[in-house]
C-alpha positions as CSV (number, residue, x, y, z in Angstrom):
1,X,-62.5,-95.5,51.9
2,X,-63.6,-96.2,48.3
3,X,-64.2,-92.4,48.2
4,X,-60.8,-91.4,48.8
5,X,-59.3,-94.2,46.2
6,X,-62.0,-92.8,43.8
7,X,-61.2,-89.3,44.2
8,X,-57.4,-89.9,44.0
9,X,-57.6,-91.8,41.2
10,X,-59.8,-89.6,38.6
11,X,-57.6,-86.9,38.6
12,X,-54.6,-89.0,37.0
13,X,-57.6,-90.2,34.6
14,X,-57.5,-86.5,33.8
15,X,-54.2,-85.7,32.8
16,X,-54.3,-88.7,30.6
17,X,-57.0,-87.6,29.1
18,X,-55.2,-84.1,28.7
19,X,-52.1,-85.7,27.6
20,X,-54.7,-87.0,24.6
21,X,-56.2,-83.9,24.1
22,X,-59.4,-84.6,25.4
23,X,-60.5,-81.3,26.6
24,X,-63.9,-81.5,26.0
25,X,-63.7,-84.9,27.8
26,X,-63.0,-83.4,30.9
27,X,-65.3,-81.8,33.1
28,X,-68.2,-84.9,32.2
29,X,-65.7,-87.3,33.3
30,X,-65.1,-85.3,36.4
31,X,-68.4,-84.6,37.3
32,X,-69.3,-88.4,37.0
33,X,-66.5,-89.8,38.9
34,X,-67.1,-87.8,41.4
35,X,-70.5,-88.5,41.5
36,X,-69.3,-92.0,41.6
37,X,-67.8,-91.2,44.8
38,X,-70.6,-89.2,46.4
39,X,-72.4,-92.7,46.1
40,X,-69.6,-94.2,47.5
41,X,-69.5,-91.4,50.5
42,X,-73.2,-92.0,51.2
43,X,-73.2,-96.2,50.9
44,X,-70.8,-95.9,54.2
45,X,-73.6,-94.6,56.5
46,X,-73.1,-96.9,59.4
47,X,-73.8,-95.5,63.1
48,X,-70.9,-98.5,64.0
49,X,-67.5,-97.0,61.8
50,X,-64.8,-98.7,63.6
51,X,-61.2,-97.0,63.0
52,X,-59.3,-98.8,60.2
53,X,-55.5,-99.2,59.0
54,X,-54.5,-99.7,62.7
55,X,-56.2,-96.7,63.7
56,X,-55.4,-94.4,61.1
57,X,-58.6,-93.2,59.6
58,X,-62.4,-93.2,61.2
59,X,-65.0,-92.8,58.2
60,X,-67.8,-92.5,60.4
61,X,-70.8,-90.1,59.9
62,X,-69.4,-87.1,60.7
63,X,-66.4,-87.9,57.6
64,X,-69.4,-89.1,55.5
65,X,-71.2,-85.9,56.8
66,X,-68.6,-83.7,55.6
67,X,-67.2,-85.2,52.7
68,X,-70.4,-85.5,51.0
69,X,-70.4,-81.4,51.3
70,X,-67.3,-80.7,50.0
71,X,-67.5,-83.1,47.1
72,X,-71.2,-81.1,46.4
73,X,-69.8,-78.1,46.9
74,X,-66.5,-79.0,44.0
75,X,-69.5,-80.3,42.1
76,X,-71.0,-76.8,41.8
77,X,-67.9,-75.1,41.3
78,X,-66.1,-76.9,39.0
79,X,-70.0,-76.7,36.5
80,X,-69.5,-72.8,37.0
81,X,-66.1,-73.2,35.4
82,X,-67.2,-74.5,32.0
83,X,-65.3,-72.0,29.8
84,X,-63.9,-70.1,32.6
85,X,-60.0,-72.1,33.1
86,X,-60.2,-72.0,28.8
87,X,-59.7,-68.3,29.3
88,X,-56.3,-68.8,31.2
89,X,-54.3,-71.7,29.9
90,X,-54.8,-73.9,27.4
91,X,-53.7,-77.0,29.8
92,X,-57.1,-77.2,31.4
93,X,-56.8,-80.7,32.6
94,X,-54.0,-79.8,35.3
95,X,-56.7,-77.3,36.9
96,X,-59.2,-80.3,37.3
97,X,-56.7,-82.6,38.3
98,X,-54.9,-80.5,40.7
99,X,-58.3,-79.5,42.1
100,X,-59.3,-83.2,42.5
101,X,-56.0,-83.4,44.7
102,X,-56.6,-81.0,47.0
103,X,-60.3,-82.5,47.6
104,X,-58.5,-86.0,48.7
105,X,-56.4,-84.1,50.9
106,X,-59.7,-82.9,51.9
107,X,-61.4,-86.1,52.7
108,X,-58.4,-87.5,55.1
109,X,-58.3,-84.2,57.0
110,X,-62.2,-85.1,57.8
111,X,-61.6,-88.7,57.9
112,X,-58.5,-88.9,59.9
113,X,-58.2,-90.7,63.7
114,X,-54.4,-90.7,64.2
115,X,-52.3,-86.9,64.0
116,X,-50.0,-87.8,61.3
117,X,-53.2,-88.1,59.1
118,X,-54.2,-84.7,59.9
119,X,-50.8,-83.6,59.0
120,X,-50.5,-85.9,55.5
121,X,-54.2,-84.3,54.8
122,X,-53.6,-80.7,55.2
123,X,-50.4,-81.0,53.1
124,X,-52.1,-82.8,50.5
125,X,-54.5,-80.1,50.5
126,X,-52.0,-77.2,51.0
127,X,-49.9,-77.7,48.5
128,X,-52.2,-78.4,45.8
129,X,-53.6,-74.7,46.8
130,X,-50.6,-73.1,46.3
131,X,-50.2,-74.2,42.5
132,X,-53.6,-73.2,42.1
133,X,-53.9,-69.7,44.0
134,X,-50.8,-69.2,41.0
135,X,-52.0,-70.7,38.1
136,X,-52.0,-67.7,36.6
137,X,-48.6,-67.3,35.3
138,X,-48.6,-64.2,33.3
139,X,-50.9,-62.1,36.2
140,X,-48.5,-60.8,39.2
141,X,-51.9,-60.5,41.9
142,X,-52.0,-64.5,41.1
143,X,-48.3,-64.8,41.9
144,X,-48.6,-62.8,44.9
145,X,-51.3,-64.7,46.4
146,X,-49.9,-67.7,45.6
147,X,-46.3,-66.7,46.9
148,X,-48.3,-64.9,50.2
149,X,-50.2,-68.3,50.9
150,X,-47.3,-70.7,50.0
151,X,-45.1,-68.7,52.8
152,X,-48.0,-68.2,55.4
153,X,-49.2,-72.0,55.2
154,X,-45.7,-73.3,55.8
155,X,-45.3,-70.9,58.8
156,X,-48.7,-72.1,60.0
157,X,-47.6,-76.1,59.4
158,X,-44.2,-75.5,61.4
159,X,-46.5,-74.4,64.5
160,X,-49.1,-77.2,63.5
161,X,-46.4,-80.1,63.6
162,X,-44.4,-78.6,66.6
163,X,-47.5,-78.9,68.7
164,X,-48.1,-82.6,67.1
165,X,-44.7,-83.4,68.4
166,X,-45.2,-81.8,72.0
167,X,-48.5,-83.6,72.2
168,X,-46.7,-87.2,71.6
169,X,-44.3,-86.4,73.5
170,X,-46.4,-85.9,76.5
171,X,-48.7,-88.2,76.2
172,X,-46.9,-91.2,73.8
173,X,-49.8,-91.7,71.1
174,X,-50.4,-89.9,67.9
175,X,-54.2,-91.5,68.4
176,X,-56.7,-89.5,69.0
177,X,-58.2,-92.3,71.7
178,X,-54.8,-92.3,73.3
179,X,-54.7,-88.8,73.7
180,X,-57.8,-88.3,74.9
181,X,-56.7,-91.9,77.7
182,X,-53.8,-89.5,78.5
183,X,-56.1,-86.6,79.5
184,X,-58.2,-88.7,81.3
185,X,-55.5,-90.7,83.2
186,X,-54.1,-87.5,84.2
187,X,-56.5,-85.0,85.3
188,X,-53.9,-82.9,88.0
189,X,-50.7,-83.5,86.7
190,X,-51.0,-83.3,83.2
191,X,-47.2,-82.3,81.1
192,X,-47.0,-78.9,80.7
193,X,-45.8,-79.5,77.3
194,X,-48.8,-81.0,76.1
195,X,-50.8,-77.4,77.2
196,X,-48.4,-75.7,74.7
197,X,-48.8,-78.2,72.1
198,X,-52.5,-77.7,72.3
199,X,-52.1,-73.6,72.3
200,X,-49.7,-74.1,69.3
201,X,-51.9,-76.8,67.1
202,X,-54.7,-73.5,67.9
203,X,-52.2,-71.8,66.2
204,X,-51.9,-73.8,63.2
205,X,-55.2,-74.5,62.8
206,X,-56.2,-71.2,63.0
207,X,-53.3,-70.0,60.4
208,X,-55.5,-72.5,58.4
209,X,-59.1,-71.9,58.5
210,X,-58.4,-67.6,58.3
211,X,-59.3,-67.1,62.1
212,X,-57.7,-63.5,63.1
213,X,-55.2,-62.7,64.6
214,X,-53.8,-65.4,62.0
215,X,-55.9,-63.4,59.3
216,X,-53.7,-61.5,57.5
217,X,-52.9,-63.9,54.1
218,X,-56.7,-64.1,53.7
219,X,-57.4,-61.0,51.7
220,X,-54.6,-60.7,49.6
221,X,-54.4,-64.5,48.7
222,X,-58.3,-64.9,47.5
223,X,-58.0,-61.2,45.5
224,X,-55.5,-62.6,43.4
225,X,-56.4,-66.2,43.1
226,X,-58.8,-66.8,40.4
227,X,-62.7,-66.5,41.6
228,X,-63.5,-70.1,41.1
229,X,-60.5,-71.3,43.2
230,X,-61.1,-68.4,45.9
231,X,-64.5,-69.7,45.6
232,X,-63.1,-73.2,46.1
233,X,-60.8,-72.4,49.5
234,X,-63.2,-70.5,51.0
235,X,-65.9,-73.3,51.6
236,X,-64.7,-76.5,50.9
237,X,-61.5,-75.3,52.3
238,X,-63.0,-73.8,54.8
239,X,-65.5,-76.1,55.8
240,X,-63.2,-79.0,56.0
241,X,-60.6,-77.2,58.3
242,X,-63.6,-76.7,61.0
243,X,-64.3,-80.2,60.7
244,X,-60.7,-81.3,61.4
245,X,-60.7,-78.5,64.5
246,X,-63.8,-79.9,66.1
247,X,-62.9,-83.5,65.4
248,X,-59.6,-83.3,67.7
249,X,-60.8,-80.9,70.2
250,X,-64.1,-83.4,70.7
251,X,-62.5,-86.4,70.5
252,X,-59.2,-85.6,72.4
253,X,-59.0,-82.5,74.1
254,X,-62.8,-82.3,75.2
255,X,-62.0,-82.6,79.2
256,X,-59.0,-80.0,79.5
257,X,-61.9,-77.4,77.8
258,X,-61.7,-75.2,80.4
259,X,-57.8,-74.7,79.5
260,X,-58.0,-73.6,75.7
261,X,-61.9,-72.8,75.3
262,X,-61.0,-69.0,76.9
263,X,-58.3,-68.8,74.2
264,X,-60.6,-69.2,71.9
265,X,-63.2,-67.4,73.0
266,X,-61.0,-64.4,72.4
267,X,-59.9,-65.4,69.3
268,X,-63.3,-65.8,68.1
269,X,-64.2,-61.9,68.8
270,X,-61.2,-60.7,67.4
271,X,-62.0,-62.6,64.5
272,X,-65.9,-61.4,64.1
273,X,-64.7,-57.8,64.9
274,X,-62.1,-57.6,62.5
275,X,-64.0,-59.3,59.7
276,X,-66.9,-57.2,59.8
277,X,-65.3,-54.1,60.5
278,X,-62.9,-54.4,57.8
279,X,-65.6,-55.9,55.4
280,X,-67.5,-52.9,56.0
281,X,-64.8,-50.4,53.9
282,X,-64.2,-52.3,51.2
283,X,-65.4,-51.5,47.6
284,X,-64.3,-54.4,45.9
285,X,-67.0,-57.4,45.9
286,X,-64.6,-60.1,45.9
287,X,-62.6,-58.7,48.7
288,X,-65.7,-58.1,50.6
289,X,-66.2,-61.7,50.4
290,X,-62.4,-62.5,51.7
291,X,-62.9,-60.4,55.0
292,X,-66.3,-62.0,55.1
293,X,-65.1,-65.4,55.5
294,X,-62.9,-64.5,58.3
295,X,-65.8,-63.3,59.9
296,X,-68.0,-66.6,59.0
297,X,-64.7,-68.4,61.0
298,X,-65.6,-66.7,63.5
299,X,-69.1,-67.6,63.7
300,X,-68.2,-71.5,63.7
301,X,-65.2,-71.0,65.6
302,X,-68.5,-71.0,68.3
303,X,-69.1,-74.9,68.1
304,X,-65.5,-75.3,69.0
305,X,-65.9,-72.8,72.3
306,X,-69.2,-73.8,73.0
307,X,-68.1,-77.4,72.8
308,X,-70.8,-79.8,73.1
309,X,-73.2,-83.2,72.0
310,X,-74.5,-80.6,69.0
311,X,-71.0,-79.1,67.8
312,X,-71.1,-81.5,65.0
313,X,-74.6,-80.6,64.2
314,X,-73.7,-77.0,64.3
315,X,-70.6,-77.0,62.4
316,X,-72.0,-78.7,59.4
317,X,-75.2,-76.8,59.4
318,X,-73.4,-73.8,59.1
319,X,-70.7,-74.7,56.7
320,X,-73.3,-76.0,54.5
321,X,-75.6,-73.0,54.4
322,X,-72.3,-71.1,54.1
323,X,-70.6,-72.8,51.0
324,X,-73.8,-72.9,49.3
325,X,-74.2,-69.1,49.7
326,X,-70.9,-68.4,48.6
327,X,-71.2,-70.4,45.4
328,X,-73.9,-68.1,44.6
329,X,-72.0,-64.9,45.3
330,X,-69.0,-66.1,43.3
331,X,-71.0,-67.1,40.3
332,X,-72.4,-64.2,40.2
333,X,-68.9,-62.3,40.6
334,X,-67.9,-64.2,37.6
335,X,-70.8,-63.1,35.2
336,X,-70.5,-59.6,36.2
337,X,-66.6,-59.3,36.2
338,X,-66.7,-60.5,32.5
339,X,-69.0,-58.2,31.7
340,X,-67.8,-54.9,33.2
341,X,-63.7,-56.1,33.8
342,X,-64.3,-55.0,37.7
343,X,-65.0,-56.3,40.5
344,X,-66.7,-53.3,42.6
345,X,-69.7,-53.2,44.4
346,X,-70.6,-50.6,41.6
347,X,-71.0,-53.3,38.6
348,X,-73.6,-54.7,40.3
349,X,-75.8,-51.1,39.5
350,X,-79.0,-51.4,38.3
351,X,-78.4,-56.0,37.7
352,X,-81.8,-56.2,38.4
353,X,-84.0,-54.1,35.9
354,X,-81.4,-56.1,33.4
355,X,-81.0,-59.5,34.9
356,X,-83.6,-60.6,37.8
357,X,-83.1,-63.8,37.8
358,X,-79.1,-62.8,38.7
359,X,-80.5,-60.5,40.8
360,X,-82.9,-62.7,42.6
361,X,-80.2,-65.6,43.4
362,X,-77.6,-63.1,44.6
363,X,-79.6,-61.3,47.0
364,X,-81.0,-65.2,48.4
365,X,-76.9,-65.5,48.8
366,X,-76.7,-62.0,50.7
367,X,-79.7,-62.7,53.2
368,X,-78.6,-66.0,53.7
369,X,-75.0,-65.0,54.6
370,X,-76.3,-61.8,56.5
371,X,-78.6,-64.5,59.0
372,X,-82.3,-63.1,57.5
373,X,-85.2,-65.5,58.7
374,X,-86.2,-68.5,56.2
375,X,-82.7,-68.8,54.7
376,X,-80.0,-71.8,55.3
377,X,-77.6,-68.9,57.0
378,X,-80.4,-67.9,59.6
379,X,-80.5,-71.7,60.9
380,X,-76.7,-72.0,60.8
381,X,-77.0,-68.6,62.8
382,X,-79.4,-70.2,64.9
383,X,-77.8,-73.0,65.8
384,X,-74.3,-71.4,66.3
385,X,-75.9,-69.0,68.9
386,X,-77.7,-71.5,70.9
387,X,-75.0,-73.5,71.7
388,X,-73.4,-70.7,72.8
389,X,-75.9,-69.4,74.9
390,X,-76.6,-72.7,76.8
391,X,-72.5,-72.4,78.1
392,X,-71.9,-68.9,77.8
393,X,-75.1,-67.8,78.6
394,X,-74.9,-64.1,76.9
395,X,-71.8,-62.9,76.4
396,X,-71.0,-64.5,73.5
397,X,-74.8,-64.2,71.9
398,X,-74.1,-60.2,72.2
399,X,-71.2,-60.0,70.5
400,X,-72.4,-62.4,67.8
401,X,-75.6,-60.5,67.4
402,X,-73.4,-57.2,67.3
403,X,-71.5,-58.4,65.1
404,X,-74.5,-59.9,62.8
405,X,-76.1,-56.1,62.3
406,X,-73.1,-55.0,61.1
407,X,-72.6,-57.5,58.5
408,X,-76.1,-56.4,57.7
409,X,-74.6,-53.1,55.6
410,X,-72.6,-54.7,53.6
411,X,-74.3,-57.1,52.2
412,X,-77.5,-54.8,51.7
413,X,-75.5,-52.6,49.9
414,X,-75.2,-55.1,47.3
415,X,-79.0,-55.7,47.3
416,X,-79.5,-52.1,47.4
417,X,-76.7,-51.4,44.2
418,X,-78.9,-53.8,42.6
419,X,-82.4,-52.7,43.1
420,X,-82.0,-49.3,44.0
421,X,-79.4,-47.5,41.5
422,X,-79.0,-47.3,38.3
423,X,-76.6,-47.6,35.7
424,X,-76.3,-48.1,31.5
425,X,-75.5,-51.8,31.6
426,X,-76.4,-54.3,29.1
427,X,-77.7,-57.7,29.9
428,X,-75.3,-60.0,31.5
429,X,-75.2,-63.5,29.5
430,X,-76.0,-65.9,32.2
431,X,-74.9,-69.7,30.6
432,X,-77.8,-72.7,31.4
433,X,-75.4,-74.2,33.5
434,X,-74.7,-71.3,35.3
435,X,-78.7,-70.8,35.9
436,X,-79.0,-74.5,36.8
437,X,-76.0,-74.1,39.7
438,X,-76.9,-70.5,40.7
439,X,-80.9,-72.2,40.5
440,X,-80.0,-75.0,42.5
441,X,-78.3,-73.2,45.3
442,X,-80.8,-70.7,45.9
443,X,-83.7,-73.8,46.2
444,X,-81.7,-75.3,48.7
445,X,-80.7,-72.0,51.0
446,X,-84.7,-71.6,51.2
447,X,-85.6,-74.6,51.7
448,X,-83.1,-75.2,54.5
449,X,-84.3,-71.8,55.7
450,X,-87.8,-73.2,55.6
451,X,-87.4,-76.5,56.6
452,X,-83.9,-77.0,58.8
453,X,-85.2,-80.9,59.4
454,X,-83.8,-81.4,55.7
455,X,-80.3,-81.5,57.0
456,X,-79.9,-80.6,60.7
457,X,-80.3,-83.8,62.5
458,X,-77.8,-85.9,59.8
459,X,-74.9,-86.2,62.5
């Protein structure tokens, strides 16, 4: 709990601190609160969290689990943007603060044991996204994503609290222990209202962590945000929406699987098909990147199918080799845009006779999210396909597997633009903490990939 008070605190110590002037003020006294509240995160560890507030919130290991991610991974991002908001406003401090919001919306939607906190999180979360998707006023892709996403996420929240609503009213609790009582008091004659209210909080969720065929706002709305806040929604973003998917359908819905896990099995190939496919045509990097996070949904949308003892395990594996990887990508995005003003798979010619160092980090980022051997991705991979293949047996390994090769060409080509063509390009500035972010992110996708006991026995 002191996390959350931390987290929403500091930002309103930011805006003061704007209100002041304090610009360069800013991003230290965010980085150290919130490394005040990683401490905070990782003091909780207790294998005997009892739910507090009358039930409202859990902050058992799996919050702590998850929390501590998402503030490492805002950590990381918010370093990379040293100079980088300077370039758009002039009112920096409402980027960080805003930013700061959305994380505490964040840390409820992980932390939460009663529905209404689910909802109060993802709002918190949502609507802090919005402003920051548009921040840039004067740029009409920025307006459009932020217009696109504001208009999609409130569709997605009507479905999301309509199936909250049937699911009380079936069963009389917004608890997630209550619900699951329900379900277990009633194993034949369960209301038929509270099977659509599961079908339409799949929808919501769905709407909310890019899953096809609820895809559609993805692209557009991370091609116009700014890259450091695309980078931000799609792995803290991402990674926190899993973790509020699995948390209900483990704790509540767990015994009616075989009801809703064949609804999301299909969903889960539309989604890897569609996101690879698609990912495959595209010649801008950054838009690569969207239509490769849907597919990435897909691929932990498989702990949530394959539900089981390990899901936890699974989910945060792979959300953690995936955020990390991302970082990297986006960083690098940000270099390379500023120096060419593009954003195509063709500014990356010829990076590394230039810039190997650049080079080197982006292709760890590529393998890692392409599933190569001895990176973080490989074991998030790993783990993803055996629990699949322990309920599914292989079905759903072949068409992960498919779908893994053809990922495979997209990323290369990246690796291969960088290696393998050239192109009259001057060196690409690359900031100390840019290397020391980009550094530290590559170390830790090996050294998961080398040694997955670092990290994938924590829940």
């Amino acid at each position: 709990m002191n996390t959350l008070i931390i987290i929403s605190v500091l930002p309103i110590v930011l805006l003061y601190l704007g209100l002041y002037k304090a610009q360069k003020a800013l991003l230290p006294v965010t980085i150290i609160g919130m490394l005040i509240a990683l401490g905070a995160a990782v003091m909780q560890w207790s294998d005997n969290a009892q739910p507090i507030y009358h039930g409202m919130m859990l902050f058992n290991n799996f919050s702590i689990a998850f929390s501590v991610v998402s503030i490492v991974s805002t950590i990381l991002i918010l370093m990379l943007s040293k100079g980088y908001f300077e370039k758009i406003s002039s009112h920096i401090a409402e980027y960080y603060a805003i930013i700061l919001f959305s994380l505490a919306g964040i840390v409820v939607m992980v932390s939460y044991h009663n529905l209404t906190m689910l909802f109060v999180g993802i709002e918190i979360m949502s609507v802090s996204l919005y402003i920051l998707a548009g921040i840039r006023k004067n740029d009409f892709a920025s307006n459009e994503s932020a217009l696109k996403y504001f208009l999609m996420g409130a569709f997605s929240t009507g479905f999301l609290l309509f199936g909250i609503t049937l699911i009380y009213g079936a069963s009389g609790s917004f608890d997630l222990d209550g619900i699951r009582d329900y379900v277990l008091a009633h194993p034949r004659n369960i209301d038929p209202i509270f099977y659509t209210g599961v079908l339409l909080i799949i929808v919501g969720l769905c709407f909310k962590v890019g899953a096809a065929p609820f895809h559609f706002w993805t692209p557009d709305v991370y091609e116009g945000a700014p890259s450091l806040i695309t980078a931000y929604m799609s792995t803290v973003v991402k990674a926190a929406g899993f973790a509020a998917f699995l948390r209900l359908f483990s704790a509540s819905f767990g015994s009616i699987a075989t009801f809703w896990s064949p609804v999301l099995m299909v969903i889960t190939i539309i989604t890897l098909f569609i996101g690879n496919i698609t990912a495959l045509y595209q010649q801008s990097f950054k838009r690569m990147l969207a239509f490769s996070s849907i597919s990435h949904a897909g691929y932990l949308m498989f702990a949530i199918v394959a539900l089981g003892a390990a899901s936890a395990n699974s989910v945060f594996v792979y959300a953690t080799a995936y955020s990390i990887a991302s970082i990297i990508a986006f960083g690098a995005l940000v270099l390379v845009r500023q120096q060419t003003g593009s954003d195509n798979v063709e500014g990356f010619n010829g990076l590394a006779r230039k810039n190997p160092f650049l080079a080197f980090v982006l292709t760890v980022s590529m393998l890692s999210l392409a599933g190569i051997p001895l990176t973080a991705g490989f074991v998030g991979k790993f783990y993803m396909f055996s629990g699949a293949l322990l309920q599914y047996k292989y079905i759903m390994v072949i068409v992960a597997v498919v779908n893994a090769i053809i990922s495979i060409f997209y990323y290369f080509r990246v690796i291969i633009a960088m290696y393998f063509r050239s192109a009259d390009r001057s060196e690409v500035v690359v900031p100390a903490y840019y290397k020391f972010v980009l550094g530290f992110s590559a170390l830790v996708t090996i050294a998961i990939g080398v040694y997955p006991a670092l990290i994938s026995s924590l829940i």
